[in-house]
C-alpha positions in Angstrom: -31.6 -65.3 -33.2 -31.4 -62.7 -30.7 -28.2 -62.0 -29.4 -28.3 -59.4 -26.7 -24.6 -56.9 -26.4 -23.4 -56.1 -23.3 -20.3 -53.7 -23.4 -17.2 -54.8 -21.8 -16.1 -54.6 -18.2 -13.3 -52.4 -19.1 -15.2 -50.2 -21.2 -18.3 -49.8 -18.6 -14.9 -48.9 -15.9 -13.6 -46.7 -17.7 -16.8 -44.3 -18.2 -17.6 -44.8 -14.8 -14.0 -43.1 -13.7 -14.4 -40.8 -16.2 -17.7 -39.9 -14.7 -16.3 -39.7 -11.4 -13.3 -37.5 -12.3 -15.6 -34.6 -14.2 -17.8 -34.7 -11.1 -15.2 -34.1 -9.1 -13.7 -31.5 -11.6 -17.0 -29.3 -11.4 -17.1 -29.7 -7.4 -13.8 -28.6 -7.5 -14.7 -25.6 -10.1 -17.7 -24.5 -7.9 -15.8 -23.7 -4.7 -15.5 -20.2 -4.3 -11.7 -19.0 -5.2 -9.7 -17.7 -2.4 -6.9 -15.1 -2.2 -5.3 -15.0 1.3 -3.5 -11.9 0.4 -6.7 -10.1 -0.7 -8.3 -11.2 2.8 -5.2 -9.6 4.5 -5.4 -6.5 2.8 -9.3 -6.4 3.4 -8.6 -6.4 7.0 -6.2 -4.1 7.0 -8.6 -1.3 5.2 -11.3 -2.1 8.0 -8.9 -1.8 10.7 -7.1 1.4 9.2 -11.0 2.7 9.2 -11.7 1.6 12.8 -14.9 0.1 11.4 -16.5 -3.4 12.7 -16.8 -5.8 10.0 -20.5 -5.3 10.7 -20.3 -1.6 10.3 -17.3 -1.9 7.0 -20.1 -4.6 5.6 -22.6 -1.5 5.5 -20.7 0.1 3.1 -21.3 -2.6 0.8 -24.7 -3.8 1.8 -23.4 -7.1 2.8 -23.7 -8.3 6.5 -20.9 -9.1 8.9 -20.5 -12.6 8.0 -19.8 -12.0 4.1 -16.7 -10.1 5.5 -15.5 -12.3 7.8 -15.2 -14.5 4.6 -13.3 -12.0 2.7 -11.2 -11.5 5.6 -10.5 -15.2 5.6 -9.3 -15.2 1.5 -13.0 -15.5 -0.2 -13.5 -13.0 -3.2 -16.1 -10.6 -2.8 -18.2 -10.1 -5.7 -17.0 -8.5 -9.0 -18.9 -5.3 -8.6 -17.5 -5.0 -4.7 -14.0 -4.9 -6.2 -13.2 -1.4 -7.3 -15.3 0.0 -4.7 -12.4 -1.8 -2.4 -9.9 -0.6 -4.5 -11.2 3.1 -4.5 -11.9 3.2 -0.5 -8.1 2.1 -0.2 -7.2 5.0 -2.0 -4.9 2.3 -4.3 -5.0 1.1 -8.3 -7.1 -1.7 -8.4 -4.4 -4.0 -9.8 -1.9 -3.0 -6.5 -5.0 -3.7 -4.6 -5.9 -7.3 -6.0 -2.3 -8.8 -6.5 0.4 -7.2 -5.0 2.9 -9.4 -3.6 2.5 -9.2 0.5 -0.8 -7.4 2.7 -1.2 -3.3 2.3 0.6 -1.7 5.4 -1.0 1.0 7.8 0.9 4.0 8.0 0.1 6.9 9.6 0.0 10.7 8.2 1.5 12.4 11.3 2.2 16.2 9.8 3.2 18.0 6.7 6.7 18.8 5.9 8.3 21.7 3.7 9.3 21.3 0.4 11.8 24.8 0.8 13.6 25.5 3.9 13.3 23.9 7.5 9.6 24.8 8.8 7.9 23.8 12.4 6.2 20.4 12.7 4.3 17.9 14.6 6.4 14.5 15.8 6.3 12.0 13.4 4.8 9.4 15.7 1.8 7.4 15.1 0.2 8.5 18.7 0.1 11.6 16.4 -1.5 10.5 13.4 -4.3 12.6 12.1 -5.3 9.6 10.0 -3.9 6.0 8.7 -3.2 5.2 4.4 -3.6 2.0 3.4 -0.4 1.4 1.2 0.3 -1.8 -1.0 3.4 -3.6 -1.7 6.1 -2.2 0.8 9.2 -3.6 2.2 9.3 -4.2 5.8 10.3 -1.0 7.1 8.8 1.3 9.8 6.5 4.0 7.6 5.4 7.4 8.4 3.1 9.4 5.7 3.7 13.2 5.1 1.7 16.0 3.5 3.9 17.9 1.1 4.1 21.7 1.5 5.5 23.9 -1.0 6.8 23.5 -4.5 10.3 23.0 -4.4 10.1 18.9 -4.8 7.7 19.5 -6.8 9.7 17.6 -10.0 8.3 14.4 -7.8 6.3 15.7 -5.4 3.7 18.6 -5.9 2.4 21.0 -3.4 -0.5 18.9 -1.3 1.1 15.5 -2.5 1.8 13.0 0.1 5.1 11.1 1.1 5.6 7.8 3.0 8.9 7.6 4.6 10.5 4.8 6.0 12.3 5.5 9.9 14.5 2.6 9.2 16.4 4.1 6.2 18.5 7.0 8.1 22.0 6.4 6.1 22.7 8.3 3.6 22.9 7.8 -0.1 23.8 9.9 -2.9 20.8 11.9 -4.8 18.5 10.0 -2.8 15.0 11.8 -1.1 14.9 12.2 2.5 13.2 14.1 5.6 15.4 16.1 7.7 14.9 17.2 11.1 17.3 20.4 12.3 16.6 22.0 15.3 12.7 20.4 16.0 12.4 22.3 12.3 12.1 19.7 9.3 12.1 19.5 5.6 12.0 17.3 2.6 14.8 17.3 0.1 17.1 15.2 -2.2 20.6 14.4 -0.6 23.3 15.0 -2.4 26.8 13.7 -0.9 29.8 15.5 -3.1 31.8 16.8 -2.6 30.0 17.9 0.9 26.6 17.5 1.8 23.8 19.6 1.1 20.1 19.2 0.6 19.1 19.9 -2.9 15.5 21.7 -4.1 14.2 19.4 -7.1 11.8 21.8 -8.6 10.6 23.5 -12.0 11.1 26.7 -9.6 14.8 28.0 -10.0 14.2 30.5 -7.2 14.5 27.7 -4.7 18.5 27.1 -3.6 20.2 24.4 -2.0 20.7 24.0 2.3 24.4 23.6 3.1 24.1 22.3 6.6 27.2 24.1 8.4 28.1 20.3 9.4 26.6 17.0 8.9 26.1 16.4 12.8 23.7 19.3 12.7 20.8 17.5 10.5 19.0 14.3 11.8 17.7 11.9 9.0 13.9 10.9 10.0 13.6 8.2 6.9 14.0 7.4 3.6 10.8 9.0 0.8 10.2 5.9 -0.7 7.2 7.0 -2.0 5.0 9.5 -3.5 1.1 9.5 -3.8 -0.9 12.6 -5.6 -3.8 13.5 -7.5 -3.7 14.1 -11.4 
């Protein structure tokens, strides 16, 4: 006698949930990952470059549209990345996942690294061109080049600083850029027992400022930050 099996409702249910759930799964594993950050930090490059996401998109032989997409948090493909990272002048890992957007800070002058020397305002009016700079506080950041060699135990001759306007009290051994007399320079602060602005070089010819009182120096920000070649 023939007897013909028919699996049970339950069974037949279950596999066609299971079914269901993978499909979904794999839809869910083929949309393109987003990074919102990334997107923001995109945007920021383009606009530090003045480009056109049309004329940025060149760079990369992709059209405008692909960046509008990155803009908006889509990645861009894995052989795009480092060239990202390179153009922004950053690490690739500070590029990819640093915790906020990069920032836009201008590079308005130079500044000595020895005695107070003659510059340009440090205003962004001024800027002779924008850094892209990942993973700053909020603050209000200016960029400077670095003349000289007495910082140069953190920050060599052609290096580059980015200051921040909105750190102007003092603190003990701390870097800073002073401003005396429309003359600036770039030193470490050094409170006891009465101020003075100290060299930190490999060069012992280079000798602390004594301001002849405190009122007569003007803090312009905070170095929090120090980018040069190897």
């Amino acid at each position: 006698m023939y007897v013909r099996s028919t699996p049970p409702q339950a069974n037949y249910t279950e596999t066609v949930f299971a079914r269901g759930a993978a499909s979904r799964t794999l839809r869910r594993m083929n949309k393109p990952l987003k990074n919102p950050d990334l997107g923001r930090r995109i945007k920021a490059l383009r606009d530090a470059l003045g480009e056109s996401q049309a004329v940025f998109g060149e760079r990369f032989h992709v059209e405008q549209p692909t960046v509008a997409r990155w803009e908006k948090g889509s990645l861009p493909a894995r052989a795009i990345l480092p060239q990202l990272a390179a153009l922004a002048g950053m690490p690739e890992p500070e590029f990819f996942y640093g915790d906020g957007p990069v920032k836009t800070v201008p590079l308005v002058s130079w500044v000595a690294a020895s005695g107070f020397a003659q510059m340009t305002p440090t205003h962004a009016v001024d800027a002779e061109r924008h850094l892209t700079i990942g993973d700053l506080p909020s603050g209000d950041y200016f960029a400077l080049s670095v003349r000289g060699d007495s910082m140069d135990r953190v920050a060599p001759d052609a290096a580059i600083i980015i200051a921040n306007r909105n750190e102007i009290e003092l603190q003990h051994r701390k870097f800073y850029v002073f401003e005396s007399r429309g003359e600036t320079t770039f030193k470490r602060a050094m409170l006891r027992p009465r101020l003075r602005l100290d060299p930190y070089s490999t060069n012992p010819e280079h000798e602390p400022i004594f301001p002849p009182e405190p009122e007569s120096v003007r803090v312009l920000g905070r170095v929090v930050r120090v980018i040069t070649d190897l």
